[in-house]
Steps between C-alpha positions, in 0.01 A plus 500: 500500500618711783838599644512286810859659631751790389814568604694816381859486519657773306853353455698505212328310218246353704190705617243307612376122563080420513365216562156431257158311605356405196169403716459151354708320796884649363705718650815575293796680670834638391342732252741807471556827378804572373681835352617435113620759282340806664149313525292270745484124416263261672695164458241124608670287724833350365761226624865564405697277281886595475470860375199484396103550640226268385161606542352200696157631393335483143207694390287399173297822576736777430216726613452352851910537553488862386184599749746349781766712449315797479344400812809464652652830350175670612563372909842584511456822398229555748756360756717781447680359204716714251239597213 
């Protein structure tokens, strides 16, 4: 897995979108950072539904999903991100 795009935004709640290449043939997009309570929260790709956001991806390795948004945390902040 490898970040294929990033985007830093820096407004308001949002901070950042990334695009992922999970090197098997998949690109998923619409990854995004967003502000929360004082801390950084990578959010998977979601599809709104009234008020709320449904994650349109599921993971059954908890692990793998972490890694990403670490990955993603890690390029943002190399992008000039807020720590």
């Amino acid at each position: 897995m490898k970040i294929h795009k990033i985007e830093v935004i820096n407004r308001s709640v949002l901070k950042c979108k990334a695009s992922i290449d999970h090197e098997d043939g998949i690109i998923t997009h619409e990854w995004k950072i967003i502000a929360k309570d004082g801390k950084l929260e990578v959010s998977p790709p979601q599809i709104r539904s009234g008020a709320d956001f449904i994650d349109i991806m599921e993971f059954k390795d908890l692990e793998a999903l972490e890694a990403i948004k670490e990955e993603i945390l890690r390029a943002y902040r190399k992008a000039g991100g807020e720590s």
